[in-house]
C-alpha positions in Angstrom: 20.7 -38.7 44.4 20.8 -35.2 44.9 18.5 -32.4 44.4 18.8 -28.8 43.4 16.5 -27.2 46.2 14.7 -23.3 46.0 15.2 -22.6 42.2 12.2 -23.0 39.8 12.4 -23.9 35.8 9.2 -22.2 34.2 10.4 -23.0 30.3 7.2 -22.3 28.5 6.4 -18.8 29.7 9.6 -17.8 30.5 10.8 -18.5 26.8 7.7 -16.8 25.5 7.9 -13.9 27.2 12.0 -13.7 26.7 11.0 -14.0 23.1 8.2 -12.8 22.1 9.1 -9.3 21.0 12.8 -10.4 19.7 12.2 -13.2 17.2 9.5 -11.7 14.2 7.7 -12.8 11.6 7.3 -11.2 8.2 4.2 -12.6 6.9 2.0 -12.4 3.3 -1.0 -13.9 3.0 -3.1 -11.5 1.4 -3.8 -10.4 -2.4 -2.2 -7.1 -1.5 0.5 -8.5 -0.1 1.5 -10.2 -2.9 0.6 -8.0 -5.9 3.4 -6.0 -4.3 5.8 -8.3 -5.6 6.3 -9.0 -9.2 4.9 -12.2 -10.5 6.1 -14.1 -14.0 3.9 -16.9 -15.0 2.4 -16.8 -12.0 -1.3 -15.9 -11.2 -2.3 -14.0 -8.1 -6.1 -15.1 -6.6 -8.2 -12.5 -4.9 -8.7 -14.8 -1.9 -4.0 -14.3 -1.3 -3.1 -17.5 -3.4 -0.7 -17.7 -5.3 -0.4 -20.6 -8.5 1.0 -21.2 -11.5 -0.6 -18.7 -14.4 -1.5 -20.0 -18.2 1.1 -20.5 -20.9 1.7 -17.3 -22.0 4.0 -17.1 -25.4 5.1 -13.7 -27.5 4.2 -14.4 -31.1 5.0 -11.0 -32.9 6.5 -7.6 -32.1 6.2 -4.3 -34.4 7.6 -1.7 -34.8 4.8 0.8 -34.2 3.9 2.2 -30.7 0.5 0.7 -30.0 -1.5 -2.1 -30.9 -5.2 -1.4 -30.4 -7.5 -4.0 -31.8 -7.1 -7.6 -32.4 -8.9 -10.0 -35.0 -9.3 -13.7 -36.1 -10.6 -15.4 -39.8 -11.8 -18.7 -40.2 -8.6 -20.6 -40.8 -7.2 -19.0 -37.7 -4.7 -15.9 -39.1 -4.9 -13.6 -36.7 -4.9 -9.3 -37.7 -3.9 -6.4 -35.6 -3.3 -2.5 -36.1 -3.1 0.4 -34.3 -0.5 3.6 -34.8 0.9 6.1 -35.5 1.0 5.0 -39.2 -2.3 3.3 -40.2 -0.5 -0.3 -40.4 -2.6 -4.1 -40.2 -0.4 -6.6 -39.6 -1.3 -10.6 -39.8 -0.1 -13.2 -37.8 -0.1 -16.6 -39.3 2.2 -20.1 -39.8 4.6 -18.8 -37.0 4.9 -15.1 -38.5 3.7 -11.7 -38.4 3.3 -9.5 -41.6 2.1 -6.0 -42.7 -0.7 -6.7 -44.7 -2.4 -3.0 -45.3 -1.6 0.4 -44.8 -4.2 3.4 -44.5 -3.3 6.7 -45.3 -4.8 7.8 -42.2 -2.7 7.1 -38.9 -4.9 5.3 -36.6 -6.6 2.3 -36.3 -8.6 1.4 -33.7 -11.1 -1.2 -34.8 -11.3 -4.3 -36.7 -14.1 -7.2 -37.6 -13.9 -9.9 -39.9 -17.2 -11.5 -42.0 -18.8 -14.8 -42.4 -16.2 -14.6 -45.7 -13.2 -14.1 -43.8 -13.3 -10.3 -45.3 -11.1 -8.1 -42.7 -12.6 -4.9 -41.9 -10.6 -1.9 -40.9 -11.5 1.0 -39.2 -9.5 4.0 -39.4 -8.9 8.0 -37.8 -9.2 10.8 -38.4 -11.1 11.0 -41.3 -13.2 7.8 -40.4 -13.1 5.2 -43.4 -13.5 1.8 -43.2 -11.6 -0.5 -45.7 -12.4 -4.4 -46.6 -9.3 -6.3 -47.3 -10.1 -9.7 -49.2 -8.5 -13.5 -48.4 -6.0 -12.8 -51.2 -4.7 -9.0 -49.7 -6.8 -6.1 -52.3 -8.5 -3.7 -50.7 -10.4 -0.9 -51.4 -12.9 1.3 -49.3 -15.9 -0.1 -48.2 -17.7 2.8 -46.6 -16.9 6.1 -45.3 -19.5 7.3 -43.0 -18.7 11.1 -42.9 -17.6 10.6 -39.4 -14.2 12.0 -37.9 -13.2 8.7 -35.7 -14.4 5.2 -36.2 -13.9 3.3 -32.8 -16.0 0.3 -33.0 -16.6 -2.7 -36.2 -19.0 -5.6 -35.3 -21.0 -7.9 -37.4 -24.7 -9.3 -36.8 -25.8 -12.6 -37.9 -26.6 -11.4 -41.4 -23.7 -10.1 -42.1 -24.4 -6.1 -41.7 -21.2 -4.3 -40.6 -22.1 -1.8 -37.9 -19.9 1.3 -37.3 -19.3 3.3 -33.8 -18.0 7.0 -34.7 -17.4 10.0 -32.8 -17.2 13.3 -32.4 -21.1 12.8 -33.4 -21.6 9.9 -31.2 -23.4 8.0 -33.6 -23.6 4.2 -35.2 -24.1 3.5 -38.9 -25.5 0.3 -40.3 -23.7 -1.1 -43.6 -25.1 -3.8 -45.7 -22.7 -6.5 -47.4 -22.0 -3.9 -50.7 -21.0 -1.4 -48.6 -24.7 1.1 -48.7 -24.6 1.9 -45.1 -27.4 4.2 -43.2 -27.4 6.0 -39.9 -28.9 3.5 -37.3 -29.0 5.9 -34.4 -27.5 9.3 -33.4 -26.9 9.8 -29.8 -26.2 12.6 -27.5 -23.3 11.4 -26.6 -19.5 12.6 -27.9 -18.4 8.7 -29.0 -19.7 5.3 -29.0 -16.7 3.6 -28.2 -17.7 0.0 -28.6 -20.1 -2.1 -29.9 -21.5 -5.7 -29.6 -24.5 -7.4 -31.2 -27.0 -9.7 -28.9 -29.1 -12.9 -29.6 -31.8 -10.7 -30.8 -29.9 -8.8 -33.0 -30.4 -5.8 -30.7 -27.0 -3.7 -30.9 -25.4 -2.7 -27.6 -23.3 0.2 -27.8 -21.2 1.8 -25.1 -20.7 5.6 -25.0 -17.7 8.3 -23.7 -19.2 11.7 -22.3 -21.7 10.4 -20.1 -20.6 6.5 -19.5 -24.0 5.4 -21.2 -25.1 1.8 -22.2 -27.3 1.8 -25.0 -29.7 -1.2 -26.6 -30.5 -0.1 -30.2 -33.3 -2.1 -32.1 -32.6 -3.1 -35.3 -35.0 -0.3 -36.6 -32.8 2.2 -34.4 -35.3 2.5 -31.4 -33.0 3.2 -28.5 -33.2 2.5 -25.0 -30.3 3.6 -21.9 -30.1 0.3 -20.8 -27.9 1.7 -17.7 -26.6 5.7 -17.0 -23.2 4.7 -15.3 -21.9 6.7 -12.3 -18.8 7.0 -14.5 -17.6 8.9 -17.7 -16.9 6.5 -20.6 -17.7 2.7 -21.2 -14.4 1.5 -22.7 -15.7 -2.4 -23.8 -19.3 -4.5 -23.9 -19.9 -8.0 -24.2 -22.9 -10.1 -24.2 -22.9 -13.5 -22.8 -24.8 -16.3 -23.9 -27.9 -15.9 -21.0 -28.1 -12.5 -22.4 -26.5 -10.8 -19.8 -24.3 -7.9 -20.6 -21.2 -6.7 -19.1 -19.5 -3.2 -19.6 -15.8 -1.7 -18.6 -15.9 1.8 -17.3 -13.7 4.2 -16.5 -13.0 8.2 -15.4 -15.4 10.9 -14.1 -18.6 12.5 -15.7 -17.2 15.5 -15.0 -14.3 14.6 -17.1 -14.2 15.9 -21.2 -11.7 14.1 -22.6 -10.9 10.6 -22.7 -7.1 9.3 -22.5 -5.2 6.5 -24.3 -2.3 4.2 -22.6 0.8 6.5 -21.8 3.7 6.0 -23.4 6.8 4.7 -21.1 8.5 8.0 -20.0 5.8 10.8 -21.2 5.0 13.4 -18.8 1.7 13.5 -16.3 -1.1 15.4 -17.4 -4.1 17.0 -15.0 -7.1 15.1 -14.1 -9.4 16.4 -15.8 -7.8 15.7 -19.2 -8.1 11.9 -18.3 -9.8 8.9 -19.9 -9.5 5.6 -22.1 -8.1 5.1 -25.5 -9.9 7.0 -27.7 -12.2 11.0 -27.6 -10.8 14.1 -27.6 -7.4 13.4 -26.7 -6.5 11.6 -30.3 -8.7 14.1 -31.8 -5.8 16.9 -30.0 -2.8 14.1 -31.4 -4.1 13.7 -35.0 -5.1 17.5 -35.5 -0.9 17.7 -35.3 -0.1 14.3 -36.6 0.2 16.3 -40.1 3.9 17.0 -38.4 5.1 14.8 -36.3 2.7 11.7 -36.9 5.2 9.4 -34.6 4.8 11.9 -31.6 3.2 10.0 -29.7 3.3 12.9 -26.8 1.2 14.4 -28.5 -1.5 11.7 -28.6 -1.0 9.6 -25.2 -2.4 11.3 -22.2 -2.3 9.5 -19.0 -4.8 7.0 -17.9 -7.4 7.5 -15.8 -7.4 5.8 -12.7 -9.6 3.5 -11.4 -12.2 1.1 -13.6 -15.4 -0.7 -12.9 -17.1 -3.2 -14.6 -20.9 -3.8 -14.6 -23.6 -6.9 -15.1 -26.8 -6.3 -16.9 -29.0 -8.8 -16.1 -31.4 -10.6 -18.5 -34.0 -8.6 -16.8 -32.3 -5.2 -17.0 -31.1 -5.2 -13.8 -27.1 -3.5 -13.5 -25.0 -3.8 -10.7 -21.1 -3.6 -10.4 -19.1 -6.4 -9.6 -15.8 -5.4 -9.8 -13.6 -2.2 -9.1 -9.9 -1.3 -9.8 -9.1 1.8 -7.9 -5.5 2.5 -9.8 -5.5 0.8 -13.5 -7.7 1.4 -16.6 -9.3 -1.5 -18.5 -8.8 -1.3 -21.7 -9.9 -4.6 -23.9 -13.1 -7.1 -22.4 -14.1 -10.6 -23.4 -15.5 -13.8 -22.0 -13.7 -16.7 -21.6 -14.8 -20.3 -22.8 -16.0 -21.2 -18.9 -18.2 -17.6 -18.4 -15.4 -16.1 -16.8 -14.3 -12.8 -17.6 -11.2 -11.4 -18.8 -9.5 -7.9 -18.9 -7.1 -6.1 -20.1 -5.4 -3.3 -18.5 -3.1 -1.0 -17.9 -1.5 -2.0 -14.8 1.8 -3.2 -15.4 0.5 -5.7 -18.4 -2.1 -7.3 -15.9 -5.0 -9.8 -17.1 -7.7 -9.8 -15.0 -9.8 -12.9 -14.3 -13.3 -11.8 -12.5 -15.1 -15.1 -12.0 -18.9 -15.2 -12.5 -19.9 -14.8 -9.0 -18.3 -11.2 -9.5 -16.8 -11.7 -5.8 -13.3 -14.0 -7.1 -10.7 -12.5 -9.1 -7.0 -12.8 -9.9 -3.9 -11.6 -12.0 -4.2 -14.1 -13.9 -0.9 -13.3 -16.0 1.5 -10.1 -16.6 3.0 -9.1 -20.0 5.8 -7.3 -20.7 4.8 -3.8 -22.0 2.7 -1.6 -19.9 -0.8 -1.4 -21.3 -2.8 -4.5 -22.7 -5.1 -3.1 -24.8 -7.3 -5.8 -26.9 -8.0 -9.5 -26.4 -9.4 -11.7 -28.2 -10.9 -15.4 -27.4 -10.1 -17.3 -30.9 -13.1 -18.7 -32.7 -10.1 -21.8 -34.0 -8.0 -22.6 -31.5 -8.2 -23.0 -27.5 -6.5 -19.7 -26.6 -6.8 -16.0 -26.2 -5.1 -13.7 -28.2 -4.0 -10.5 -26.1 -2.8 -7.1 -28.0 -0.6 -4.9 -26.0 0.8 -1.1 -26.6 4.1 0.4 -25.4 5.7 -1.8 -26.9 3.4 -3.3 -30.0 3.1 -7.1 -29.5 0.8 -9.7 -29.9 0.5 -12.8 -27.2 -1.1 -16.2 -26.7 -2.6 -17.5 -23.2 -3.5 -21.0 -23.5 -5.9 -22.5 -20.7 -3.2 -24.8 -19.6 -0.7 -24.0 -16.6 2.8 -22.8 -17.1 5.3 -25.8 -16.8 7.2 -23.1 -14.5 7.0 -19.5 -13.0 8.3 -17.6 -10.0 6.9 -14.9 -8.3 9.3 -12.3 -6.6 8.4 -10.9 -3.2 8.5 -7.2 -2.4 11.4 -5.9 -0.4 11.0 -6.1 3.5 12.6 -3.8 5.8 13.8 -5.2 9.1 14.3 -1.7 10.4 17.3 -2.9 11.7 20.7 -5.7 11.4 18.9 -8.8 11.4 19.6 -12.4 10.9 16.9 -15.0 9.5 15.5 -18.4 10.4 12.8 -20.2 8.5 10.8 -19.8 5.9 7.5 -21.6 5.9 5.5 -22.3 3.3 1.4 -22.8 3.5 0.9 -25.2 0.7 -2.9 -25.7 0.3 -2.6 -28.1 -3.0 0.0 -30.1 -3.5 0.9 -31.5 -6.5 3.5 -33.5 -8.9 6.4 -31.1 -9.1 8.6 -28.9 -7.0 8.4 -25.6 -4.8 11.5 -24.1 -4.2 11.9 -20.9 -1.9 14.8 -18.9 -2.1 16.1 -15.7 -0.6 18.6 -12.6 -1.1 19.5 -10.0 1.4 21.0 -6.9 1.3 22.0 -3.4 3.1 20.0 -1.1 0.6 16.5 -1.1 0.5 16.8 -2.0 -3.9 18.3 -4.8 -5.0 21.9 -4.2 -6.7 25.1 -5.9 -6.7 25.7 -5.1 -3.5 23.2 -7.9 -2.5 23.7 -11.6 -1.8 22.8 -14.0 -4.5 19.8 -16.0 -4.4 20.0 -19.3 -2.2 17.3 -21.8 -1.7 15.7 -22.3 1.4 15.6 -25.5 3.4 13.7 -24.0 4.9 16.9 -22.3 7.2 17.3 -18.6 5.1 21.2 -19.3 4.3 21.2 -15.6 3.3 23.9 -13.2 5.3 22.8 -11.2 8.1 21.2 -7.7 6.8 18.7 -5.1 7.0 16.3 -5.9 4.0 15.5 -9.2 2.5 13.3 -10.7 -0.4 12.0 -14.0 -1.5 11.3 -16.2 -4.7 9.0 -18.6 -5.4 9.8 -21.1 -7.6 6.7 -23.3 -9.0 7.4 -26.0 -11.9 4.8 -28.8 -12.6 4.5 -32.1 -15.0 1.3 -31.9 -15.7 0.0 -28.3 -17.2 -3.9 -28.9 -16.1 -2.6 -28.9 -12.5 -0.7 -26.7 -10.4 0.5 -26.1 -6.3 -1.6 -23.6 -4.8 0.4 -21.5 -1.9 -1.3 -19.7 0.9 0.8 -17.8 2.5 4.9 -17.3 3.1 6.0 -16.9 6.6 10.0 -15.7 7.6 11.2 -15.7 11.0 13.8 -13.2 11.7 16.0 -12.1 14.8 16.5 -8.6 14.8 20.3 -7.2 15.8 19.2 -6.0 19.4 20.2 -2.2 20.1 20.2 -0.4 22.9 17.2 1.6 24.3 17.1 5.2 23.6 16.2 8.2 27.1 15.4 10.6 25.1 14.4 12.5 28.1 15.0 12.7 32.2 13.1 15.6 34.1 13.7 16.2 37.7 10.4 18.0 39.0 10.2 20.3 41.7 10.6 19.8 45.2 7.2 18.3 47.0 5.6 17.1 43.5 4.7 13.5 43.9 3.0 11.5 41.5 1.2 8.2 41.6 0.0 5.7 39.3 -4.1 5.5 39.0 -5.8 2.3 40.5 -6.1 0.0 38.1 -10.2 -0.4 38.7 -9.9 3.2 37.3 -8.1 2.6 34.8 -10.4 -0.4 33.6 -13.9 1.9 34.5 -12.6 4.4 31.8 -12.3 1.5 29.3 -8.1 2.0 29.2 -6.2 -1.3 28.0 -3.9 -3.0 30.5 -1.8 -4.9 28.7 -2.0 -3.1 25.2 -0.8 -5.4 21.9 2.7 -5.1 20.4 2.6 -2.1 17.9 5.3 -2.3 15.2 5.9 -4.2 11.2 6.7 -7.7 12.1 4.3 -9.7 14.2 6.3 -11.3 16.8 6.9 -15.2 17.2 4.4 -15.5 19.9 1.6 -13.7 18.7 2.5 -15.8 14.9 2.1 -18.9 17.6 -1.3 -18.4 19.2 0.8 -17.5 22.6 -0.2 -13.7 24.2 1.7 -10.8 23.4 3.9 -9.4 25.7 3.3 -6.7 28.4 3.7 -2.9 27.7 4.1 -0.3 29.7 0.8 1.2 30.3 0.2 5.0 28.7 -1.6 6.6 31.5 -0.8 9.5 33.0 -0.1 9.3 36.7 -1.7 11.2 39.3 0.0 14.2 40.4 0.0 15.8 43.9 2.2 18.1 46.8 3.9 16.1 49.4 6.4 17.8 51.5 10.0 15.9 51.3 9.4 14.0 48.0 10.9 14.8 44.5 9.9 12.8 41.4 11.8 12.2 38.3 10.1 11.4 35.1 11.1 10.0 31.6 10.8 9.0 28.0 12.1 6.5 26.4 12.0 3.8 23.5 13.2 0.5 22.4 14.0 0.3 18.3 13.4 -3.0 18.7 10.2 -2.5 20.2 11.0 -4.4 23.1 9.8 -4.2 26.2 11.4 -1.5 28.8 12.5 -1.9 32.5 13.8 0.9 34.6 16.1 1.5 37.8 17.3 4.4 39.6 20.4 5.0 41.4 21.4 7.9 43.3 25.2 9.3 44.0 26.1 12.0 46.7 28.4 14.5 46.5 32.1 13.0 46.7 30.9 9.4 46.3 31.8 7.1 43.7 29.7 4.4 43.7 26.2 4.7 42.8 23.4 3.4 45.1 20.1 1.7 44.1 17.4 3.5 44.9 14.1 1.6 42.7 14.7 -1.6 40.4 12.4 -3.1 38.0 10.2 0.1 37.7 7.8 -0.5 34.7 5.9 3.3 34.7 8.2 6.4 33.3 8.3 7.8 36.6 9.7 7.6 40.0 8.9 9.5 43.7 10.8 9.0 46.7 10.7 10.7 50.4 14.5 12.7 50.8 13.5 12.3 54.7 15.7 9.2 54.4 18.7 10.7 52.9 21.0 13.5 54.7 20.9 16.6 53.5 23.6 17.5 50.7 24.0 17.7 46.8 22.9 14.5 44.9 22.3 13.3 41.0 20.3 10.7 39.9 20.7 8.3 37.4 18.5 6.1 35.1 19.5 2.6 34.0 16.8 1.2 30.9 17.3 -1.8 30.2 15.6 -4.8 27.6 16.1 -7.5 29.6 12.6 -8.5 29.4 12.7 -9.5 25.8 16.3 -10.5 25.4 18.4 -13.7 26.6 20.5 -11.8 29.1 24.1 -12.2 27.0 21.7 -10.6 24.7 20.0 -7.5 27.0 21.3 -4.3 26.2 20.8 -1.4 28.1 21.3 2.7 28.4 21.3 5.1 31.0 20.9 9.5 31.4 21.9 11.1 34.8 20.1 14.1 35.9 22.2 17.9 37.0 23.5 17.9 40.5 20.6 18.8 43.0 20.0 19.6 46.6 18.0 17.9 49.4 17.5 19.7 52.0 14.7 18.9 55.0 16.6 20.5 57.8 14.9 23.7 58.6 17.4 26.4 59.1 18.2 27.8 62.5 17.6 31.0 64.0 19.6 32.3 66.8 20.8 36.0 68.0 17.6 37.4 68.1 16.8 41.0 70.1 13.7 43.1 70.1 13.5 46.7 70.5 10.4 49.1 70.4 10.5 52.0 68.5 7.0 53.3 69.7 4.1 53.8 67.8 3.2 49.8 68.1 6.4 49.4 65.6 9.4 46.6 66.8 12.4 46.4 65.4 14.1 42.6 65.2 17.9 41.1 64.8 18.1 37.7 63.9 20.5 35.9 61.4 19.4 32.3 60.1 21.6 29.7 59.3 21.2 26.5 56.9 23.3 24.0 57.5 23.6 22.7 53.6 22.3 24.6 51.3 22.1 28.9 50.7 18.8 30.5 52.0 16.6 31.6 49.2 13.9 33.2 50.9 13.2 34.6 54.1 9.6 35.8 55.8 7.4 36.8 58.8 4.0 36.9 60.1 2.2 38.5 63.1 -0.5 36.4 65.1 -1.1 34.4 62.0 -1.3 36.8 59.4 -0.5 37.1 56.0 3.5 36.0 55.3 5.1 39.0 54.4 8.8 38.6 52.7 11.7 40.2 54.1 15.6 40.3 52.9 18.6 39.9 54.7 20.9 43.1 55.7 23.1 42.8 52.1 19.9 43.3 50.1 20.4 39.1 48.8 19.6 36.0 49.9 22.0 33.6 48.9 24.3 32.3 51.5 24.1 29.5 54.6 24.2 32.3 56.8 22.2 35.7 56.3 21.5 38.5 59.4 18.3 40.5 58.7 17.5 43.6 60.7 13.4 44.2 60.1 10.8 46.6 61.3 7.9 45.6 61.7 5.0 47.9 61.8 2.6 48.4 64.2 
């Protein structure tokens, strides 16, 4: 047998540390990783999962811009209206129809009664109208108010109105005599609901108040929120209350979903749908009733949405920092639904107040009403920009997909695997596929999709993107996903010198102890900075090694010269130096450091002769690179001169020239480089500089003729 004697085969390290900052992982496994990407029939959890969403279907699309309330009767038709022309359309045996028109433009609230009655309430010029089962109408009561936001019912069938600019609510028997219930301070009461009690709680724009109104009109603030306008209120079955929010106290107007393509307006003329900025649209709807520039303003960013305890107690449980909600209700298991502006997102915020997820996307931009029918097992979602009215059903999509956001690789890559975290598993299939591309949007430039297996079969690029692909058999079941992993090989490129300083002759520097370095709390072996986590780290193995940021020590040492550097790796990987020197007439460089790790280098010139040199450095990223891999770049310094030899001083003559002053003739001679400065001193005095006889230093050989006083 033979046996290959004085060479060692480390494979685990040696791989590891090869690798660790070439192979990357892109990784998403958070909620705000994935609500980056664009989701269709797909929910997105708070807790980074991503499932299957509910059955969503489009049952009707109108003409008009906005739809803003949503309605049910007993047999299940469903109503909704909103603007710019005063329409109510119904929805029933698979089709939508106008069924009323106001002469006023806006609608912006419906109820129906225990006689399946539908109740509409209109702006400017607040009216409400009662349409019967059979389609007359007439109007039921008009309450002298300018906007009527808000209809609800109580259990004996009173109809109670919420109206602005007076901020007040009205109470209206069943033949339409209707009384002021209570008058508030505020500019609107935006919505109303109607507890077990019989108690009415009202929500209020101007200073985001929730009110509990007897039903003798005592009033109490049940909760003075830290925000400017309460946009929804329902009441759950324990009595607890829970109220949308949105905008600023300091705020004076509320806002309404923006139209797709309308300019942005200031902050302070922000809220939700409803105040002083329809007031501005309808005082010139008289001309241009379909403008809707003139009524949208932009919504105001950023919601919150309160519990009132039983006892009384508020507290928030959930926050939106960039989208307004617009429509509130509870679902059939406690859990709460919103509508919002965000892209057509329904919110689910579970009970516990902590869990919450996109629970499904529709197409327009603002969902502005829902609705949990009283008939069937569904929800009934109302959405403006463009008008439409949708279906969620409680059971899961058969299918959806979920598109990823666009990653950047910073540079050429090519890609490995993709790995899917599957947490539930179920009957059906998940498919991953992937595109790539050279632009950072997707266009036709771009490779198609191609499924995963789980080797990325996409080409080579610079940015990539993932589908999921979820289907199921069963609809009260779906695969639950964790997180998507890709492995990708960035195209190595060569390190960059950006810089290459020769200091002056005699500065020296050194590198600080490292029990220094470790009292003064510095890292040794900081982490990997960069966008992709490397393999090793994604593997539980240590990151590699990085240069360590410290500045040397710096001090005077005759004979030594120090060069010093920056550089970086685009790749992020990890740096090694070397130095080479070249004289003067040579051609071939000679080493003078390898393997130097810090961005500097000193060396004593006592063990070179004395001539013209220039250095140069050699970077390499051998480290992190299989070597037919390892690329490498390199930065020479200017020509320079070493030069220890002191020069030599011959010829010299004295003469006295009385009065203690002496007169000397000398000439100095360097044997390779020019003299450059020249001096004397007398028993150890003070140097005192002289020049040569032509006025200039600045050749090998210079005669000087000096006096020197007594």
């Amino acid at each position: 047998m033979k046996f290959i004697r004085g060479i060692s085969f480390v494979f685990p390290l040696a791989i590891a540390a090869a690798l660790a900052s070439n192979t990357k992982i892109w990784k998403q496994d958070t909620a705000e990783d994935f609500e980056k990407g664009t989701p269709r029939d797909v929910t997105i959890t708070s807790d980074g999962q991503l499932q299957l969403g509910p059955q969503v279907k489009k049952l009707y699309e109108a003409s008009d811009p906005s739809f803003w309330a949503v309605a049910e009767d007993s047999k299940g038709r469903v109503f909704a209206a909103g603007g710019n022309n005063g329409k109510v359309y119904v929805y029933t045996d698979g089709k939508g129809t106008p069924i009323f028109e106001a002469p006023q433009i806006e609608v912006h609230a419906l109820a129906v009664d225990g006689k399946d009655n539908l109740y509409v309430g209109t702006s400017p010029d607040g009216k409400v109208y009662r349409i019967a089962p059979d389609g007359s109408n007439k109007t039921f009561y008009s309450p002298g108010e300018k906007y009527i936001w808000s209809l609800t019912f109580d259990s004996h069938g009173n109809l109670y109105v919420g109206t602005g600019e007076g901020g007040k609510i009205f109470v209206v028997d069943t033949q339409g005599s209707g009384k002021l219930l209570f008058a508030s301070q505020e500019r609107h009461i935006r919505c109303l609901a109607i507890d077990s009690k019989g108690n009415v709680i009202a929500g209020s724009d101007n200073n985001g108040r929730i009110f509990r109104v007897s039903p003798d009109g005592h009033p109490t603030v049940l909760y003075d929120a830290p925000i400017g306008e309460i946009t929804y209120v329902v009441v759950a079955e324990d009595g607890s209350i829970y109220a949308a929010g949105i905008g600023s106290k300091e705020r004076k107007a509320p806002s309404v979903p923006q139209p797709q393509g309308m300019p942005d307006v200031p902050p302070e003329m922000l809220s939700a749908a409803g105040g002083e900025a329809v007031r501005a649209a309808i005082a010139s709807a008289g001309a241009a009733a379909s403008n809707l520039g003139q009524r949208m303003r932009t919504e105001a960013p950023g919601s919150e949405i309160y519990r009132i305890a039983p006892d009384g107690s508020p507290r928030r449980i959930w926050r939106a920092e960039k989208t307004t909600v617009f429509g509130l209700i509870l679902g059939a298991d406690g859990a709460l639904l919103a509508g919002t502006g965000d892209k057509g997102a329904v919110y689910r915020i579970e009970r516990d107040g902590v869990h919450s997820s996109i629970l499904a996307r529709l197409d327009p931009t603002q969902v502005t009403a829902l609705l949990r029918s009283r008939v069937w097992p569904v929800y009934y979602a109302a959405t403006s920009n463009l008008s439409r009215l949708f279906e969620i059903r409680s059971e899961y999509a058969h299918e959806g997909n979920y598109e990823s956001q666009v990653y950047d690789a910073a540079t050429f890559a090519s890609w490995g695997r993709v790995t899917l975290r599957e947490r539930v598993h179920v009957a059906g299939k998940v498919q991953i596929f992937t595109r790539s591309g050279n632009t950072d949007k997707p266009d036709n430039t771009w490779s198609d999709w191609s499924e995963a297996n789980p080797k990325v079969t996409s080409p080579p690029a610079r940015y990539i993107q993932w589908k999921l692909g979820l289907s199921v058999t069963d609809p009260k079941e779906s695969p639950v996903i964790d997180a998507v992993e890709l492995a990708y090989l960035p195209r190595n490129a060569a390190p960059l010198v950006e810089s290459l300083t020769l200091q002056p002759p005699g500065v020296m520097y050194m590198a600080p102890p490292v029990a220094e370095m470790m009292q003064q709390g510095m890292p040794i072996a900081p982490m990997v900075p960069g966008g992709g986590e490397s393999a090793a780290q994604a593997a539980g193995r240590p990151a590699r090694r990085q240069p360590m940021q410290i500045p040397p020590r710096q001090m005077m040492k005759e004979g030594y010269r120090t060069i010093t550097w920056t550089a970086r790796d685009p790749n992020e990987d990890d740096l090694i130096y070397s130095v080479y020197i070249r004289g003067d007439g040579e051609k071939e460089w000679k080493l003078l450091k390898d393997r130097i790790e810090d961005s500097f280098y000193s060396w004593d010139t006592h063990t070179l002769p004395d001539g013209g040199y220039t250095l140069k450095l050699v970077a390499s990223d051998e480290r992190s690179n299989p070597p037919e891999m390892a690329e490498r770049a390199t930065r020479e310094t200017a020509r320079f001169d070493i030069d220890n030899t002191p020069p030599i001083i011959t010829g010299i003559t004295g003469e006295s020239l009385g009065g203690g002053k002496v007169r000397l003739r000398f000439v100095a001679t360097d044997s390779a480089t020019p003299l450059s400065e020249a001096c004397y001193a007398v028993d150890g005095g003070d140097r005192r500089p002289v020049l040569s006889v032509d006025g200039i230093l600045d050749s090998e050989s210079e005669s000087f003729d000096v006096i020197i006083p007594a």
